[in-house]
Every structure is written in C-alpha cells, then in structure tokens.
N, C-alpha and C positions, 0 to 999 in steps of 0.2 A: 561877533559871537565869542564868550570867554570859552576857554577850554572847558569848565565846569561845564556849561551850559551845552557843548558841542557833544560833550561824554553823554549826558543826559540824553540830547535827540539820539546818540549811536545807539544806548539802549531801548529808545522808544521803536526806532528803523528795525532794531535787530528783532527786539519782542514782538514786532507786528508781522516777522516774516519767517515765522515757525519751519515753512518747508524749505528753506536755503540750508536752515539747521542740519535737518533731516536726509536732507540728498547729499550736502558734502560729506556729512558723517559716514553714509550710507555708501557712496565712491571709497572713501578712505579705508573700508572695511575689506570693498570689494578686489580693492589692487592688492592689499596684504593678503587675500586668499589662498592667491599662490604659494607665496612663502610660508604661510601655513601648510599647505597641504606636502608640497615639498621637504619639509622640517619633518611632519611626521610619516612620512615614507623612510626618509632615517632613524628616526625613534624609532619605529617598528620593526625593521629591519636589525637594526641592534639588537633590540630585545627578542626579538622570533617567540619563541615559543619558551623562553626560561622561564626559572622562578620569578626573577627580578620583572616579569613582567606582570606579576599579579602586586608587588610591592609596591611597581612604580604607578598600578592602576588605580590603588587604595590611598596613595599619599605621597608623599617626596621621597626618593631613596638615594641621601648622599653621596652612599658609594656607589650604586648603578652611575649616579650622575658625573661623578669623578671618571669613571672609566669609558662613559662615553664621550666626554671632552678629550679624553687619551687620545684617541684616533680621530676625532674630526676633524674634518676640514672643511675650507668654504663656509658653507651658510649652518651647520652645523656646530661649526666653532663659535658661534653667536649666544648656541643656548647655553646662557650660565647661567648662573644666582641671581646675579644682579640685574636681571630682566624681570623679578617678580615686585612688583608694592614700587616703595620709593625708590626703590635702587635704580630701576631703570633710568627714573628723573634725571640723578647724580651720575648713573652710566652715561645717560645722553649730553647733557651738561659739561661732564668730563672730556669728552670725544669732540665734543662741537670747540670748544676751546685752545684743547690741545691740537686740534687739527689731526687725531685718528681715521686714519683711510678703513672705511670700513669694507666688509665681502664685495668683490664681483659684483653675485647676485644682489645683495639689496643696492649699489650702485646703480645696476640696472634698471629694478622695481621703480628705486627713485627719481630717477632720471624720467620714466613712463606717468609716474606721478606726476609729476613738474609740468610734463608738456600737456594732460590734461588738467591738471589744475590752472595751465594758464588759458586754455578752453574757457572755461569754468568761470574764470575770475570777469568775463566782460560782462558775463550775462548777473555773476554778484555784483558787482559795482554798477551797474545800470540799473538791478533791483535795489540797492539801497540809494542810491541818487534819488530815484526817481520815489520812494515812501510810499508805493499804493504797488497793488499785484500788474506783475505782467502777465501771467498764465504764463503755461508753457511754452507757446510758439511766439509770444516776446520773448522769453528769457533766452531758449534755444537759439533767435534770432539776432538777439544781441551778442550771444558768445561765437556766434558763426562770422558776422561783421566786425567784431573786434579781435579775434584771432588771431590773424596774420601782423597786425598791429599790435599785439602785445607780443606777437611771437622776436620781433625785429625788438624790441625793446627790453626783451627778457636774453637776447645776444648781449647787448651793453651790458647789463647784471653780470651777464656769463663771465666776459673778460673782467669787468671791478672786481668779482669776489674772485677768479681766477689770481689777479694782482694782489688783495688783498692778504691772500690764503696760501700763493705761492711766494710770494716774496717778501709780504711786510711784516706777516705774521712767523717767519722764518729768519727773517732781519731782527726782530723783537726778541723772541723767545732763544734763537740760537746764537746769532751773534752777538748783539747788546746783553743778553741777560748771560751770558759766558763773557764779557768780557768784564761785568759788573761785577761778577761773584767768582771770580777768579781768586782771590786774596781774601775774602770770606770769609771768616771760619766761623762765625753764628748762625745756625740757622734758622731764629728767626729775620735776620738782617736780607738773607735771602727771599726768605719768605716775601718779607715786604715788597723788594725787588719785583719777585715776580706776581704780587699783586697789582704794583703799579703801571707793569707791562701788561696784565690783561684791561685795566682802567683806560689805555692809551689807545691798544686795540677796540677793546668796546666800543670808545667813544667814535674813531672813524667806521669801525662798521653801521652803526648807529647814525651817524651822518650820510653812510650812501642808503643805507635801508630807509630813512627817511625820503632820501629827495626821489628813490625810484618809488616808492608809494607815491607820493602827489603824483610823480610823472605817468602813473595809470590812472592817477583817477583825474588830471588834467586831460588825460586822452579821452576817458569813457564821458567824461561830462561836458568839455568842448566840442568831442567831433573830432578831435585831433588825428590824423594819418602818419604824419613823420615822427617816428620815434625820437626821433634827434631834437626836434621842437620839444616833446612833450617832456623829454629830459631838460633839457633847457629853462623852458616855463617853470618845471616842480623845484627844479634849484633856485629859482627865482621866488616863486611865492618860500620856498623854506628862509630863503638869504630876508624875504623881508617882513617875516614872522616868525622868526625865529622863538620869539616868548613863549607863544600861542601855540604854535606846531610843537613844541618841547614839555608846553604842558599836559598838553590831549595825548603826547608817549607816555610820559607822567604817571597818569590818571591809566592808560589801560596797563602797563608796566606795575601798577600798585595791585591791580585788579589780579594779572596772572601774578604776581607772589603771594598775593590771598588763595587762592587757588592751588597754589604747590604748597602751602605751609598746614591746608587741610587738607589736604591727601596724605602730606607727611603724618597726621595726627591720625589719622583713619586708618588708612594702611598699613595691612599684615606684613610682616615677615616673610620668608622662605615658607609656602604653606607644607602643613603635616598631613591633613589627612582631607576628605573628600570635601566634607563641610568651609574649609578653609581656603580650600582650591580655587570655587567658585565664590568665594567671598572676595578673594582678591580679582578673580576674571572681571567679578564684576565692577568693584572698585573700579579696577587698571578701565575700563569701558567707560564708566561714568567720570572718569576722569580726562578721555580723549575726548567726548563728547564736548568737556568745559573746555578744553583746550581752543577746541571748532567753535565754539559760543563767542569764545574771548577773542578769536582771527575774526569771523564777523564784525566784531565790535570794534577793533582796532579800524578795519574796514569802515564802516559805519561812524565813526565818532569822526575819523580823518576828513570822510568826504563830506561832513557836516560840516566842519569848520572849513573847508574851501568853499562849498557853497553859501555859507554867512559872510564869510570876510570879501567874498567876489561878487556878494549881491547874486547868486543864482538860485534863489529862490525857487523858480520856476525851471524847472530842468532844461536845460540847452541844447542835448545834443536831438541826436532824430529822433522821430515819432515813433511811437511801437506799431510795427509793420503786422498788417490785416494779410492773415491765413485768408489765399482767396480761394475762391467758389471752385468746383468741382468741373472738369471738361464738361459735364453734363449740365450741368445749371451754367455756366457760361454760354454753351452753342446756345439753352433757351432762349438768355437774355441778350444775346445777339439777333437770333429769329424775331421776339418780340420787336427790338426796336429796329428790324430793317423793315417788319407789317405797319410801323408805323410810320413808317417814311412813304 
C-alpha cells in the first residue's frame, strides 16, 4: 500500500466512524470543564460587583485585563491575549518548542487527560483496525483489555520524552546554541542557528513519536501484551519502511498546516464586542474539533498502511466480545438444557 493510497483508506475509516469524532471531542471538552469553571471563579471574584464588570460582559477591556494579569497566579496567569483566534496556535507552538513549564493545575488536567486518553486509544485503534462499528460494549471492551498494555508502554514514552525534554533539548538550545552564538554579532546568523537546532530536535522527536505509534498499533492489531516487544516490532517495521511510514507523516502533517493556515485566515483578533466573542468561541471550537478529525486520521491512515504492508487485511487480534445474557436469561437457559438432559 503507497502512502497516497493508505491516507485515502484513513480517510474512508475516519469518515465512516462519525462517533469516535464525537466522543473524543466530547472527553476533550469535558476534562477542560474544570479549568473553566475554576478560571471563571477568578474572573468573578476579581471583578465583584464593579463597573469593569458590565465592560468586561459587553466586550474585551484591556485594562480590566492588564490589571487582572497584575495579581494572578497559577491558572489565572494563563489568561492572556494570546489565548484568543490564532494566537493560541503560536502560544502553544511557542511553548511546546521552547519547552515552557506550564501552571500546576493544567499540568495536572493534563496528566488526567493522557491517562484517559490512553483508556481511549485501544478502543480507537481497534475501531479503526477493524473499518466496521463495534457498538459500545466492543469499543469499551477493547479499551478495558488494552489498557494496562498501553498503560506499561506509554511509561517508555514517559522516560524518551522525559530524555528528550530534559536533556537533549537542553543540551541543544542551552549549551550548543550558547556556545555557537557566543561570537555572533548578526542576528540573523543566530537566527539560523537556532532554526537548525529546532530541525535536529524535530527530527528525533519525530523519529520516537513515529516508532511509539506503530508500537500501539502493533499491540492493538497483533494481540501484543509486552510493551517491550511492541516497541521493538514498531522500530522494526519504521527501520524497514522507512519511505512509506515518512510519507503517510507527510501526507497528514500537510493536512494539519492546511488546517492551521485557515484558521489563521478566519480567525478574529482579540474580540471587541459580544458578536465577536462568540465568533472566535466558535471558530477556536471548530478548530479543536479539526484538530481531533486530523489525530483520528493520523490514527487511521498509520494503521492502514501496517495492515497493507503486513498483509492484515483481516483484522488479527480478538474477536469483539458478546455482552452476555442477563443472570436471568442464563439460569433459564441453564434449566432448559438440564429438562433436556
């Protein structure tokens, strides 16, 4: 299967399974709740009963907003400007790069995220392996069976990006790019520098985030139990498709900067007034949704081309387990077949 052709069935898998859309979006909603609700317990509290709070109800008020960044802390410290339209993108972008330690609290949020989403991800990769519905109590059952197995395997992730994040990306940007631009005096000459130090970082992150993908979806589509195997095997199919696996990143990598380059065109500013507010809520919404469209598909397009290049055609791992009968409808059909004996 060409990587063209694997992109294609990811989108044919992803479009035929509308409710995977729907529930992860719908999780992804439900964990930020908190931090919503906690953010505007501080807003409100700030603003009590002032003027500034009929200003900040009708539209944005920059200096309300400046003086409630004055005093915050924690998760509060978060709400700035650049959380509204595209900024966020470039906030989030910025941060992931530079390796910015964000709040405590959304530490924590995310941390609770991670460990249901890797809940989450046996019962996705079993529904997109498998291209037809499991209903609920397959999908439930598959993320329940595969849990514990990705949970041991999402510890490796833990220590790479741990290594990654504490040392190489600290070796790169602090040592090597200080001892490169020591003597320096252009700065675009620096620039470059530290363009080439995120090119080097990318590229190994890029290399582990690849082989731990295969290495779940080698687990969810084999059967796999040992983490250690299914890391093993996914560096092995990446070491020997390397073409093919590079293309199908490729292809969904072209996909999300189609997708960031029109929300940058769409997307308001710092909104003014009530109409705008909710034009960008909604935007910034419609655009997490494509975010979850384009992880599905990533999802989806990867496990197609392992199952073309490995001949699994026919899904390998177990059957989808039968929700069985009622204490009640069992003793019957127990009674029955003992009157028959």
């Amino acid at each position: 299967m060409s990587p063209a052709a694997a992109f294609r069935e990811g989108l044919r898998r992803v479009n035929g399974a509308p409710a995977l859309l729907a529930g992860t979006f719908a999780v992804t909603v439900m964990v930020s709740l908190p931090l919503a609700y906690a953010l505007h317990g501080m807003i409100a509290a700030h603003l009590d009963a002032s003027l500034a709070a009929d200003a900040a109800a009708s539209g944005t008020n920059p200096e309300w907003w400046r003086e409630f960044l004055a005093q915050a802390t924690g998760l509060g410290a978060t709400f700035v400007p650049s959380i509204t339209g595209f900024g966020a993108v470039l906030n989030n972008l910025t941060g992931f790069l530079d390796h910015t330690r964000p709040a405590a609290t959304i530490i924590g949020v995310t941390a609770a995220w991670m460990v249901l989403w890797t809940f989450l991800t046996g019962g996705v990769l079993d529904r997109l392996a498998r291209a037809r519905r499991t209903r609920s109590q397959g999908f439930f059952a598959a993320c329940g069976m595969h849990f514990w197995r990705l949970l041991r395997l999402g510890l490796f992730a833990l220590i790479a990006y741990a290594i990654l994040f504490g040392y190489v990306h600290g070796w790169i940007f602090d040592e090597a790019y200080g001892a490169l631009t020591r003597n320096v005096t252009a700065g675009r000459t620096a620039f470059a520098i530290r363009l080439a130090g995120y090119a080097i970082f990318g590229t190994i992150l890029l290399l582990c985030n690849v082989i731990l993908d295969y290495a779940r979806i080698r687990m969810i589509v084999e059967d796999r139990r040992s983490a250690m195997g299914a890391l093993v095997a996914g560096g092995r199919f990446v070491g020997r498709r390397t073409t093919m696996v590079l293309g199908v990143y490729a292809l969904n990598a072209l996909a999300f900067l189609v997708l960031i380059i029109l929300y940058a065109v769409v997307a308001p500013g710092a909104p003014r007034s009530g109409f705008t507010m909710w034009l960008a809520l909604g935007l910034g919404e419609l655009y997490i949704l494509g975010r979850h469209y384009l992880k599905l598909l990533f999802y989806a397009s990867q496990t197609a081309l392992f199952q073309g290049a490995l001949a699994h055609a026919a899904y390998t791992a177990a059957p989808v387990p039968v929700w069985p009968d009622s204490p009640a409808a069992e003793m019957i059909g127990n009674a029955d077949s003992t009157e028959s004996l």
